[in-house]
N, CA and C atoms as a LAMMPS dump frame, in Angstrom:
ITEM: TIMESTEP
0
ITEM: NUMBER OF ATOMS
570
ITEM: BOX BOUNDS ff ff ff
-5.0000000000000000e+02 5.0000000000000000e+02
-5.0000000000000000e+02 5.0000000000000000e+02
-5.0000000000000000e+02 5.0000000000000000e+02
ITEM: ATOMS id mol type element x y z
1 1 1 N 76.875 -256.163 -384.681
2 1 2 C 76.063 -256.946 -385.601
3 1 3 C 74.6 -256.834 -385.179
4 2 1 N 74.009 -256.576 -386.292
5 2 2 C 72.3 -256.161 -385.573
6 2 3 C 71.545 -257.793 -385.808
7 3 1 N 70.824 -258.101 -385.206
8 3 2 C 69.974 -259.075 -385.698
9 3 3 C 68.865 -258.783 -384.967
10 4 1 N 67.852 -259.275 -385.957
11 4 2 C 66.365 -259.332 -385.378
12 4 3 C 65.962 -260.48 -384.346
13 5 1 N 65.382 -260.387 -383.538
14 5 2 C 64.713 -261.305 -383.014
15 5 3 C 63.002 -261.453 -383.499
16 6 1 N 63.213 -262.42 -383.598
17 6 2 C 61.285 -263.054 -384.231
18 6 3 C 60.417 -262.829 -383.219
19 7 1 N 60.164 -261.839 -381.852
20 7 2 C 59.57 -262.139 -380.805
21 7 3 C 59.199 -260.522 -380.562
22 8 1 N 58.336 -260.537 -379.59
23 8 2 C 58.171 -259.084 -379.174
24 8 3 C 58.081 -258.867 -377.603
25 9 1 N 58.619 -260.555 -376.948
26 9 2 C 58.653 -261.045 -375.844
27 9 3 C 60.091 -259.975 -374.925
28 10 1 N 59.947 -259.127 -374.368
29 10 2 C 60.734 -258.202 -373.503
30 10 3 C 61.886 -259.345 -373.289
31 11 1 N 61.413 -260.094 -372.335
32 11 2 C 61.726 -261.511 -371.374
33 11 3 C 62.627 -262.211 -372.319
34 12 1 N 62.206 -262.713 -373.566
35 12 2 C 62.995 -263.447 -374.304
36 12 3 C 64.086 -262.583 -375.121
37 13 1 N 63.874 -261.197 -375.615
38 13 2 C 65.034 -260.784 -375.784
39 13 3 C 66.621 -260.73 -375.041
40 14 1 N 66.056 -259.757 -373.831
41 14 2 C 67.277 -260.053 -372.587
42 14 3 C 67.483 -261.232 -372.742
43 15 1 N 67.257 -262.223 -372.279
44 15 2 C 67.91 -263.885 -372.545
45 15 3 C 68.429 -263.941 -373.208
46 16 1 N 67.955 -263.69 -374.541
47 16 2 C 68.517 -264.086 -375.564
48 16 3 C 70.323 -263.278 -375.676
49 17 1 N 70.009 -261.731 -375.527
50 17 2 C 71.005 -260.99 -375.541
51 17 3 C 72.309 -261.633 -374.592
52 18 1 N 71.877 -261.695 -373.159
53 18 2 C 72.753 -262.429 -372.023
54 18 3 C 73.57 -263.633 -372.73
55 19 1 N 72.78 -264.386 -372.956
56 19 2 C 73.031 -265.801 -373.666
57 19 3 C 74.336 -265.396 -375.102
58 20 1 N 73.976 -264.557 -375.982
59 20 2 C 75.015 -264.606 -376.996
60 20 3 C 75.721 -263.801 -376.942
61 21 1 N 75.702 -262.329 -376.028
62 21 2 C 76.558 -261.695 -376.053
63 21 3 C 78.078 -261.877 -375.412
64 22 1 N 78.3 -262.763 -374.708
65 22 2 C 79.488 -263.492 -374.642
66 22 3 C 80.018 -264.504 -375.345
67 23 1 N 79.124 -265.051 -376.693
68 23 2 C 79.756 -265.57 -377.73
69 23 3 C 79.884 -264.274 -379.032
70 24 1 N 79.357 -263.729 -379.176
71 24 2 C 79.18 -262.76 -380.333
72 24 3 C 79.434 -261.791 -380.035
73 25 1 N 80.726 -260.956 -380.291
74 25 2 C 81.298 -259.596 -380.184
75 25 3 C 80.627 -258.804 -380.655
76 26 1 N 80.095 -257.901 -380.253
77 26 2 C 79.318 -256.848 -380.895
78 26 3 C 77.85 -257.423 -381.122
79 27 1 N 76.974 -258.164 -380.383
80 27 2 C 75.699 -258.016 -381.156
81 27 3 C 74.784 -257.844 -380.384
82 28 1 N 73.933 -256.846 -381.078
83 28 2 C 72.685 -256.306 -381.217
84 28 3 C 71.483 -256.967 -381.785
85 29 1 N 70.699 -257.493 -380.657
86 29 2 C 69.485 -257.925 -381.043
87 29 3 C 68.587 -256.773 -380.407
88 30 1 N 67.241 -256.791 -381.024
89 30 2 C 66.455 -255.981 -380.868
90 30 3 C 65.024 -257.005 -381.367
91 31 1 N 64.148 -256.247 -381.321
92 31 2 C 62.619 -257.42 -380.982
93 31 3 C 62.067 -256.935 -383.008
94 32 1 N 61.387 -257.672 -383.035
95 32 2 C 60.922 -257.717 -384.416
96 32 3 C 59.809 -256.844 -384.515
97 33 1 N 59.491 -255.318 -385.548
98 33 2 C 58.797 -254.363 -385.445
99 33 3 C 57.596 -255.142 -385.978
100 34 1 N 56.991 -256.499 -385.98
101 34 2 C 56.203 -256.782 -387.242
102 34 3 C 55.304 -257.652 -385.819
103 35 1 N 53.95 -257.347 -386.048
104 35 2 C 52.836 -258.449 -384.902
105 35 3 C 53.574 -259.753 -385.406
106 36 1 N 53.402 -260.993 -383.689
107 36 2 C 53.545 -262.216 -384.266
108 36 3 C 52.732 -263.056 -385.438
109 37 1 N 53.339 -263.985 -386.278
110 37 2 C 52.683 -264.302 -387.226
111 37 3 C 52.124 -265.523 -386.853
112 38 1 N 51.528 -266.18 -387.138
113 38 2 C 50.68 -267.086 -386.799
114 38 3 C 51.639 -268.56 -387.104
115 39 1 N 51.507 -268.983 -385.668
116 39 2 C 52.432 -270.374 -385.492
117 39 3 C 51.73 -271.608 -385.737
118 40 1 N 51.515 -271.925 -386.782
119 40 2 C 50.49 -273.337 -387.518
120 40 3 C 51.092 -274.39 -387.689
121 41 1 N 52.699 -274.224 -387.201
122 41 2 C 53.612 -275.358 -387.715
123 41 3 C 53.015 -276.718 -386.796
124 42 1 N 54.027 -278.087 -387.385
125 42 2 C 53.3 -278.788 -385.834
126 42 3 C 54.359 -279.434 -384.882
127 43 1 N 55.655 -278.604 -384.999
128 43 2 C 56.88 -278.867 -384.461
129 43 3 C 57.167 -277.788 -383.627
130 44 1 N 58.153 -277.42 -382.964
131 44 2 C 58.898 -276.348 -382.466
132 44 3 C 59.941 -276.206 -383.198
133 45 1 N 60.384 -276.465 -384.337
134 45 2 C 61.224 -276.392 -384.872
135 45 3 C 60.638 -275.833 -385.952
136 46 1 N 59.163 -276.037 -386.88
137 46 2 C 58.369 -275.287 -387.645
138 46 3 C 58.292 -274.166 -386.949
139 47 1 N 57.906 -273.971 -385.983
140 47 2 C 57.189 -272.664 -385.505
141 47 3 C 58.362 -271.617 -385.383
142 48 1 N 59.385 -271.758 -385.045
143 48 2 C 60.724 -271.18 -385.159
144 48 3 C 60.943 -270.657 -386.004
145 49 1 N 60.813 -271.99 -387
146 49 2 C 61.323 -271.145 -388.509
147 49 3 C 60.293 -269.866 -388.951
148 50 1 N 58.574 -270.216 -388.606
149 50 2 C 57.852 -269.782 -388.875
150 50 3 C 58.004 -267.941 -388.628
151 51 1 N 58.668 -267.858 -387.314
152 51 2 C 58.866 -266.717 -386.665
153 51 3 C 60.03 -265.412 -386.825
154 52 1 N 61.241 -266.636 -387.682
155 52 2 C 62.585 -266.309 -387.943
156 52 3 C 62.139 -266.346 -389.222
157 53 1 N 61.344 -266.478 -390.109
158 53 2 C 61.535 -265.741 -391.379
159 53 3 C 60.923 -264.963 -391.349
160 54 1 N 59.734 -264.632 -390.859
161 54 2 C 58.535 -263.698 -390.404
162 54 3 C 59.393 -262.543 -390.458
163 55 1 N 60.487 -262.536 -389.851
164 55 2 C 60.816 -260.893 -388.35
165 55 3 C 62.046 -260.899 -389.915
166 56 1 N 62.846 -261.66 -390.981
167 56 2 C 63.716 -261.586 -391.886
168 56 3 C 62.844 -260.862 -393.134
169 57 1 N 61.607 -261.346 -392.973
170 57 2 C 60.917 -260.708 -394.314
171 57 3 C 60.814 -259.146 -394.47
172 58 1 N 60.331 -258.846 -392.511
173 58 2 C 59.799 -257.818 -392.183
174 58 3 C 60.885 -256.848 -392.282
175 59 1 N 62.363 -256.828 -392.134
176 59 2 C 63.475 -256.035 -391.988
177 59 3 C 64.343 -256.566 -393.015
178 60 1 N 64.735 -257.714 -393.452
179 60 2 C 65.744 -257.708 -394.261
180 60 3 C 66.909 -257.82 -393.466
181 61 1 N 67.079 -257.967 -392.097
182 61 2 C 67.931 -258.324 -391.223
183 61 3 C 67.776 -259.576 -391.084
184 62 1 N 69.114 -260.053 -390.745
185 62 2 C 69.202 -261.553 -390.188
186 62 3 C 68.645 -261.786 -389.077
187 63 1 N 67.382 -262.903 -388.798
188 63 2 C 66.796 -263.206 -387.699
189 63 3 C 66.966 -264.049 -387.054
190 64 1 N 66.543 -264.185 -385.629
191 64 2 C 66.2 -265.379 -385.168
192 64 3 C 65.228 -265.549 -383.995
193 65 1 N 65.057 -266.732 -384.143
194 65 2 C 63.728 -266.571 -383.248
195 65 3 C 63.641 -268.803 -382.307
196 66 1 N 63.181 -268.572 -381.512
197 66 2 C 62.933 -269.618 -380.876
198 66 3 C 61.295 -270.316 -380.644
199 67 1 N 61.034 -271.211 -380.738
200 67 2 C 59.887 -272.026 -380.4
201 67 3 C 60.221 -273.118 -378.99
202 68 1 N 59.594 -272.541 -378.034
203 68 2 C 60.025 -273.361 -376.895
204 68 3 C 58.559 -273.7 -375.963
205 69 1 N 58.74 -274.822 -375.522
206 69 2 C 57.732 -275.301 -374.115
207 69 3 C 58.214 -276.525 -373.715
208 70 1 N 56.731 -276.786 -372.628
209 70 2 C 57.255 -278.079 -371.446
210 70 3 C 56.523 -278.869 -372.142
211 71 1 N 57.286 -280.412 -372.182
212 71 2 C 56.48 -281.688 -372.558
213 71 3 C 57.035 -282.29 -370.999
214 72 1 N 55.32 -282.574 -370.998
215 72 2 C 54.999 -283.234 -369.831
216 72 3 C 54.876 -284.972 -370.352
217 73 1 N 55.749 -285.751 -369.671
218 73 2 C 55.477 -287.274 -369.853
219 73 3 C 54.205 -287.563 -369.902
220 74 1 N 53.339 -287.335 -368.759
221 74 2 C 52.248 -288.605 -368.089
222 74 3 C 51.018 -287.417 -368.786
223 75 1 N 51.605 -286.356 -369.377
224 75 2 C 50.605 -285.872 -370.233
225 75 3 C 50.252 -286.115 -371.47
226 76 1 N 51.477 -287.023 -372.275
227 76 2 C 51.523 -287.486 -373.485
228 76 3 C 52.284 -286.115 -374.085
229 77 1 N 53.062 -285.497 -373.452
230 77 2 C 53.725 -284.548 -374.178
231 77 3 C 53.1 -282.85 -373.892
232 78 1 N 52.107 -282.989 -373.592
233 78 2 C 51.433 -281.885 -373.476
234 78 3 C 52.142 -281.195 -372.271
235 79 1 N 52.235 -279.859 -372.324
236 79 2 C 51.065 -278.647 -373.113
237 79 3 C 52.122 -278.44 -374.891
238 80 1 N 53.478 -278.969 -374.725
239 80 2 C 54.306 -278.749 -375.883
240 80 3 C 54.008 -277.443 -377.016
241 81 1 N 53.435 -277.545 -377.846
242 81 2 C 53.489 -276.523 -378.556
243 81 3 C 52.572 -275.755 -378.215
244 82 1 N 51.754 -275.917 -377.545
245 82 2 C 50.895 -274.844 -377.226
246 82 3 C 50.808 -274.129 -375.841
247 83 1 N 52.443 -274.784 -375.434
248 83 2 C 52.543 -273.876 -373.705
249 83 3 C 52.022 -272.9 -373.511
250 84 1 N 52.49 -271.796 -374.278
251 84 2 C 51.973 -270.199 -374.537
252 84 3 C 50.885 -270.066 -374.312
253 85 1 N 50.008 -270.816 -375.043
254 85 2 C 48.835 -270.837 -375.3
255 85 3 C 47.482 -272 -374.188
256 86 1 N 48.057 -272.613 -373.323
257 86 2 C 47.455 -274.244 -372.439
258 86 3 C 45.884 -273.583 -372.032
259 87 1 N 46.246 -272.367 -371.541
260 87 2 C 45.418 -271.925 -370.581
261 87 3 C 44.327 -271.29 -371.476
262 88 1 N 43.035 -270.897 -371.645
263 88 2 C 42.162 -270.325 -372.429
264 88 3 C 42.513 -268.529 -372.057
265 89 1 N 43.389 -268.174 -371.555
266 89 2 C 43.627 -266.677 -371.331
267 89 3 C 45.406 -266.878 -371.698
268 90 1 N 46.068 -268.07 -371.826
269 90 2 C 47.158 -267.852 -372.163
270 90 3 C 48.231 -266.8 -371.337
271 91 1 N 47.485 -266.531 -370.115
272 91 2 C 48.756 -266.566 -368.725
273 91 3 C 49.527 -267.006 -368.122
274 92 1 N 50.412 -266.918 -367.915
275 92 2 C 51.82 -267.763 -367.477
276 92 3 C 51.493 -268.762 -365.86
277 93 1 N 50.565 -267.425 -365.241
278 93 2 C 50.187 -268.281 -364.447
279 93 3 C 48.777 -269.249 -363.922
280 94 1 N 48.559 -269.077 -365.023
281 94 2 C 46.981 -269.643 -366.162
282 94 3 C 47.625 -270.979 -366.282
283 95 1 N 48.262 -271.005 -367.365
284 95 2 C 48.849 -271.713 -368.201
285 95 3 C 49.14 -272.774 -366.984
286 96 1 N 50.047 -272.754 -365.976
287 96 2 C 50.961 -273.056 -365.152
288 96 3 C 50.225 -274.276 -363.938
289 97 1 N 48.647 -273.167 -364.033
290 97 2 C 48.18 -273.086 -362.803
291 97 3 C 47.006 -275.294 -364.005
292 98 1 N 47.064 -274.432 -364.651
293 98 2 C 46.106 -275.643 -365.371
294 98 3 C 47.195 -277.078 -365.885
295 99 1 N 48.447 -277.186 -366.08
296 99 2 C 49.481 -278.187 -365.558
297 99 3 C 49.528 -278.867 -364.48
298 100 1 N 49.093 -278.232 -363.003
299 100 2 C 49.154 -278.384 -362.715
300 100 3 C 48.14 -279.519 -362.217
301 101 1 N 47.062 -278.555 -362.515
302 101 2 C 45.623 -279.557 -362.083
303 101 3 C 45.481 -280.784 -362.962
304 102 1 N 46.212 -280.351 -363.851
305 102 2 C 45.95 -282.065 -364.291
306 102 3 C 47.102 -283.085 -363.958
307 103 1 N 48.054 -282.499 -363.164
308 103 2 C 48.855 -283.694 -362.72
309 103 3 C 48.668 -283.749 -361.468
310 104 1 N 47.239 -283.037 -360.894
311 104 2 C 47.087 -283.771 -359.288
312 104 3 C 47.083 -285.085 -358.645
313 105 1 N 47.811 -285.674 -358.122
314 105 2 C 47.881 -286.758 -357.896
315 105 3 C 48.768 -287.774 -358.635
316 106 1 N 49.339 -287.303 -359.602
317 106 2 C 49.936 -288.293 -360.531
318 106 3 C 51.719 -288.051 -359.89
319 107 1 N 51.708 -289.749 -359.906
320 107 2 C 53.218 -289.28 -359.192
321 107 3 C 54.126 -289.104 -360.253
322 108 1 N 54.035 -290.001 -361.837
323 108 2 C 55.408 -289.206 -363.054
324 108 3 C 55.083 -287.932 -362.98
325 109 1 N 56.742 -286.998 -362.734
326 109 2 C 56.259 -285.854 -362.622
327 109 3 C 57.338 -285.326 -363.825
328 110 1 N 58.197 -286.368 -364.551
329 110 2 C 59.102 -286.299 -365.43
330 110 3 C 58.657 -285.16 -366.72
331 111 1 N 59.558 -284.455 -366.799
332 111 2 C 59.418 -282.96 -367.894
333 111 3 C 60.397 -282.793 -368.387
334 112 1 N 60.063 -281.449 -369.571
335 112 2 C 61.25 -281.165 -370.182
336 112 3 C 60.828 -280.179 -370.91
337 113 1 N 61.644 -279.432 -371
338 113 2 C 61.484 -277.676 -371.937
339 113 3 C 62.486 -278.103 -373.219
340 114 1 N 61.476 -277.676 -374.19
341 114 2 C 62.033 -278.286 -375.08
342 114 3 C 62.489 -277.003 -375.977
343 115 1 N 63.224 -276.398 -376.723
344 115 2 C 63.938 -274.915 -377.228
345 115 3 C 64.295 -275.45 -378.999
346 116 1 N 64.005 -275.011 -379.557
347 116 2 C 64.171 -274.916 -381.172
348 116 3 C 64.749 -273.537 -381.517
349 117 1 N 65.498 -273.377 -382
350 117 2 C 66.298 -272.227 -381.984
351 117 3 C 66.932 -272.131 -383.191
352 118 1 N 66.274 -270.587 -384.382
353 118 2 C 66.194 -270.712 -385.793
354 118 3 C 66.672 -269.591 -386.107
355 119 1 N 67.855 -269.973 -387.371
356 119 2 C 68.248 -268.433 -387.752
357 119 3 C 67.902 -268.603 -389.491
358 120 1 N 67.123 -267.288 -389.6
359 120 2 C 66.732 -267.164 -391.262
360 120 3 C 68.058 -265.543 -391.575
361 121 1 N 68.472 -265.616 -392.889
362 121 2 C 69.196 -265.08 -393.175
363 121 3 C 69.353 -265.109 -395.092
364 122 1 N 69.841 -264.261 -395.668
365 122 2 C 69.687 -264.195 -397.038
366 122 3 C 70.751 -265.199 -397.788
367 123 1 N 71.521 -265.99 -396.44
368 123 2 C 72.215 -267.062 -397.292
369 123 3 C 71.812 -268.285 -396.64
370 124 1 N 70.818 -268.864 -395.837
371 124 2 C 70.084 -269.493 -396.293
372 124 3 C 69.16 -269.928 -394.203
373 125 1 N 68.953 -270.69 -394.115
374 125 2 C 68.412 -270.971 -393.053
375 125 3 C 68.781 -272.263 -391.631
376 126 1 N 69.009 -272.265 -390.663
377 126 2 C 69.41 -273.07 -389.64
378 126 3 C 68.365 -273.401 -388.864
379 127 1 N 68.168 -274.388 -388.161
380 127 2 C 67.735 -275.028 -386.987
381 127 3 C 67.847 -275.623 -386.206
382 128 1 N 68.042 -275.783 -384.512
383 128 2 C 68.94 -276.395 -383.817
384 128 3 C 68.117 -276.335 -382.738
385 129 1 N 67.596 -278.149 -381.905
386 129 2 C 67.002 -278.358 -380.941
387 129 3 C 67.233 -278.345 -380.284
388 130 1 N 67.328 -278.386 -378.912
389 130 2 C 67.418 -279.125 -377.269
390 130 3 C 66.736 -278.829 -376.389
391 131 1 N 67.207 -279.961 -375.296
392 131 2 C 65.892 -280.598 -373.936
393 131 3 C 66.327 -280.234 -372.907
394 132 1 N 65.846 -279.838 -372.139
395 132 2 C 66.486 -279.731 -371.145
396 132 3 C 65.527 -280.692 -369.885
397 133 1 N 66.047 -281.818 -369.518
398 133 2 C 65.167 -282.908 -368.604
399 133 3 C 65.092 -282.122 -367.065
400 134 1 N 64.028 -282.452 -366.618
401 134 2 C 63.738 -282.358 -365.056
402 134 3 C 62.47 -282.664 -364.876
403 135 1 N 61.53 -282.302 -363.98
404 135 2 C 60.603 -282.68 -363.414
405 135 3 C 59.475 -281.896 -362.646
406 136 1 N 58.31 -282.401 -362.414
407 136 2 C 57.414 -280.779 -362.481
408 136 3 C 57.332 -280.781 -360.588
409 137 1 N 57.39 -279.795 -360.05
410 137 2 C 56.854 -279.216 -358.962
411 137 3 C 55.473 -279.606 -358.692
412 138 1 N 55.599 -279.833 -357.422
413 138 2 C 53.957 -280.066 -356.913
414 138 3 C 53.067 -278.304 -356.819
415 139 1 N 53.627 -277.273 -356.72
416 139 2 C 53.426 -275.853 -356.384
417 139 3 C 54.356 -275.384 -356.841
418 140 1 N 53.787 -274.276 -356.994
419 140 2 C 55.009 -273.065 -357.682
420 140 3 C 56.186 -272.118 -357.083
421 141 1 N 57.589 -272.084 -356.913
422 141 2 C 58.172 -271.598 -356.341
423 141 3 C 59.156 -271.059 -357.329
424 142 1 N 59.567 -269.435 -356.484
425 142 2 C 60.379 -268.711 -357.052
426 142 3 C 60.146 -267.551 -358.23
427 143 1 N 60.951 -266.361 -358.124
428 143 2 C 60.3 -265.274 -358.54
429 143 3 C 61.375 -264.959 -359.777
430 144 1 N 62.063 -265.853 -360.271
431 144 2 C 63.106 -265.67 -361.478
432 144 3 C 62.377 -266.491 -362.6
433 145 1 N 62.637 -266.003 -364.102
434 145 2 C 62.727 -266.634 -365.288
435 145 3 C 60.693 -266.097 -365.402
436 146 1 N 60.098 -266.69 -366.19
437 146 2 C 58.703 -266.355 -366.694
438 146 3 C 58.174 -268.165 -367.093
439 147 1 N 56.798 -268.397 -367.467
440 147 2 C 56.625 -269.142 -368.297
441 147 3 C 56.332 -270.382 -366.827
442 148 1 N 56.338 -271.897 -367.422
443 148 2 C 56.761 -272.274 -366.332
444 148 3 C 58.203 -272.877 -365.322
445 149 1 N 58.62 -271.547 -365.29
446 149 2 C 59.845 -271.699 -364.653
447 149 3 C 59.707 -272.111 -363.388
448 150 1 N 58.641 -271.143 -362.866
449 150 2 C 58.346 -271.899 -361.157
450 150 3 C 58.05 -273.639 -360.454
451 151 1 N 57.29 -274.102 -361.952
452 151 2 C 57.43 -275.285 -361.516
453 151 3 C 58.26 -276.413 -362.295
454 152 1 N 59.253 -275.665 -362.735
455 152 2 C 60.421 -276.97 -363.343
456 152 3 C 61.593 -276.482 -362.374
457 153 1 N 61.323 -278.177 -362.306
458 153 2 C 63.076 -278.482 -361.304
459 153 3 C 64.011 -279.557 -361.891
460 154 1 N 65.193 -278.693 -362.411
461 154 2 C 66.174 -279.314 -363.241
462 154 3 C 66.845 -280.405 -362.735
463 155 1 N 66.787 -281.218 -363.918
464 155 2 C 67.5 -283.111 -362.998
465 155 3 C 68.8 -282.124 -362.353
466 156 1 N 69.044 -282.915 -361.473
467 156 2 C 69.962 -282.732 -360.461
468 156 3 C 70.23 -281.754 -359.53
469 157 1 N 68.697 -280.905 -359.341
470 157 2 C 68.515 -279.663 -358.775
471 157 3 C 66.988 -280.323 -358.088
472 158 1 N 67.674 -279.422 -356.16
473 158 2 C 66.256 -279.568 -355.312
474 158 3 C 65.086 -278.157 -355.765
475 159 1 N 65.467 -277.197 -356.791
476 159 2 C 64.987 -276.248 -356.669
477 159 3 C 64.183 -275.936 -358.292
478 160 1 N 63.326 -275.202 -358.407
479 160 2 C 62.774 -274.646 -359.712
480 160 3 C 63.361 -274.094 -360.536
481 161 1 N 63.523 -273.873 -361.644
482 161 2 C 64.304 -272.844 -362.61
483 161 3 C 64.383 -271.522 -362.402
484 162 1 N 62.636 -271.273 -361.453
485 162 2 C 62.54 -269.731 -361.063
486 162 3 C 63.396 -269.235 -360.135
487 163 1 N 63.695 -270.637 -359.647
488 163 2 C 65.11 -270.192 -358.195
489 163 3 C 66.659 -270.219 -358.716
490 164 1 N 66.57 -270.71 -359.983
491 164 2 C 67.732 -270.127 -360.173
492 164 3 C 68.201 -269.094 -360.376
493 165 1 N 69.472 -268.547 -360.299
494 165 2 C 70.119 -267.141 -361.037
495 165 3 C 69.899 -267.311 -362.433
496 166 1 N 69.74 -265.999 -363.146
497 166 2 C 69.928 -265.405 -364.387
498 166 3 C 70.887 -266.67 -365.19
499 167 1 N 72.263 -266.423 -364.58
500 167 2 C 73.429 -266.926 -364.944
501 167 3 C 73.071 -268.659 -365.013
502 168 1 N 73.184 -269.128 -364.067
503 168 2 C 72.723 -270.882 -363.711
504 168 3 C 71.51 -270.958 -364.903
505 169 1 N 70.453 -270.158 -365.082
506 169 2 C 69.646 -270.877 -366.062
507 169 3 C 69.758 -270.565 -367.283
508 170 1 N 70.739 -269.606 -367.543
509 170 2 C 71.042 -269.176 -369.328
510 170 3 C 72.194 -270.656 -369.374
511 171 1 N 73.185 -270.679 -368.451
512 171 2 C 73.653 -272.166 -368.554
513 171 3 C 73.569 -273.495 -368.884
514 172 1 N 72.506 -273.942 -368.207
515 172 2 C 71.63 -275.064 -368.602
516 172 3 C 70.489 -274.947 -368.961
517 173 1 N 69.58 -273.941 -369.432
518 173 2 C 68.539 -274.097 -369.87
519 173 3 C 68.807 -274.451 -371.784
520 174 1 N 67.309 -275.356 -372.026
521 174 2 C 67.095 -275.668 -373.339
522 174 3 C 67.223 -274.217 -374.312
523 175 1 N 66.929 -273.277 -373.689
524 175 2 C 67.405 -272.035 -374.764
525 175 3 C 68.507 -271.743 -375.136
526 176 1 N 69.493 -271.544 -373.751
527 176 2 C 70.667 -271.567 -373.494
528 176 3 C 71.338 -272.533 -374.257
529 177 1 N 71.068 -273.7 -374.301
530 177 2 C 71.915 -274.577 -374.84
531 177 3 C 71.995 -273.949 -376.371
532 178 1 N 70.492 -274.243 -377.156
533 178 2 C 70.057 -274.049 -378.381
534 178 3 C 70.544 -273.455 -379.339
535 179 1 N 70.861 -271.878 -378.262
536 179 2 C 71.501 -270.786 -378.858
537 179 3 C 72.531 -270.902 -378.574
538 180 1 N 73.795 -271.613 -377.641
539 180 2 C 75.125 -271.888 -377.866
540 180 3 C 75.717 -272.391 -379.029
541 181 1 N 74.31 -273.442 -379.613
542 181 2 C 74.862 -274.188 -380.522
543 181 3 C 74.546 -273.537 -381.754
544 182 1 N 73.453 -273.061 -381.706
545 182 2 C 73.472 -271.484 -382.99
546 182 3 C 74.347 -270.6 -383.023
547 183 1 N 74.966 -270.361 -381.766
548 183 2 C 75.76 -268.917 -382.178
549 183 3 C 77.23 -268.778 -383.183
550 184 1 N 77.844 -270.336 -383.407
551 184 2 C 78.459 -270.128 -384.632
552 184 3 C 77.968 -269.719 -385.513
553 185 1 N 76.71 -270.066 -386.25
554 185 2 C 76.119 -269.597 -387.594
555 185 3 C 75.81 -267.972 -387.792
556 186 1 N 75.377 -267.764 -386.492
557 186 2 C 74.95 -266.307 -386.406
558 186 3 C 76.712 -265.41 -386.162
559 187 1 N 77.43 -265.649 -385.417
560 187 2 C 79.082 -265.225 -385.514
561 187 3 C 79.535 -265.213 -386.926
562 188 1 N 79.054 -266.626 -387.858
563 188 2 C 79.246 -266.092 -389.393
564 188 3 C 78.892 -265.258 -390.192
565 189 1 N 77.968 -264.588 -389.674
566 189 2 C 77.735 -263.612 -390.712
567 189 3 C 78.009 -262.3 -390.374
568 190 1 N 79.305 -261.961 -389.108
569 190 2 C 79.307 -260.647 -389.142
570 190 3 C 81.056 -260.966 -389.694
């Protein structure tokens, strides 16, 4: 089963692939031939869709695509939809590095990656949220996952997401979940 992915993110394909190819026999995702389209929504669940019809228009394949970041409590939610984007160069460890400085000193360190996870298709369209809770790192540790993986440490874990395995964070991560709970819809259409 081919499907598009809404992304041109290397990183988020593999995931994505890992993640459903043990629910979905046979499928083939591949990255969307079309530049990203401009994410104006003001949800992660807009911006998803925004991306998953984008990469459906562009091929005529069934897509999907995700809108994901960290809401920081004692930030009022922030960097949320504009994780990607926090840092004025929009580097991971830009991005990461400027989270940080603004929670110097602040002891709520309560977080959460939040995953919207959207399938557009010619019989009609899905959307499906989840959180994944933990808490931010004082410094960055660990050389697994992208984004800020280094400094989220999952409730009930002494360690970062970046320290987890492949396996452990397609498990419990907010993507992971997202797309478990998508992958019936997307299994329907082959």
């Amino acid at each position: 089963m081919r499907i598009v992915v809404g992304t041109k993110n290397a990183h988020k394909v593999l995931e994505l692939q890992r993640i459903l190819e043990g629910l979905i026999r046979g499928i083939a995702l591949e990255p969307s031939p079309e530049d990203s389209p401009v994410e104006d929504g003001d949800t992660f669940s807009a911006n998803a869709l925004i991306k998953a019809r984008s990469a459906f228009a562009a091929t005529g394949h069934p897509a999907i695509a995700d809108d994901s970041g960290l809401e920081v409590r004692a930030l009022e939610g922030r960097p949320g939809i504009f994780s990607a984007r926090y840092a004025e160069t929009g580097l991971d460890a830009d991005n990461t590095a400027k989270v940080l400085a603004e929670m110097a000193g602040v002891e709520d360190r309560a977080a959460a990656f939040v995953c919207a996870a959207a399938l557009v298709h010619d019989g009609g369209e899905v959307v499906i949220e989840k959180r994944w809770e933990g808490s931010l790192a004082h410094h960055p540790a660990g050389s697994g996952g992208f984004g800020y993986d280094p400094v989220f440490i999952p409730e009930g874990y002494s360690v970062t997401s970046a320290e987890l395995t492949a396996e452990q964070k397609d498990e419990l991560s907010h993507r992971g979940q997202a797309f478990r709970a998508l992958a019936p819809a997307i299994g329907a259409l082959g």
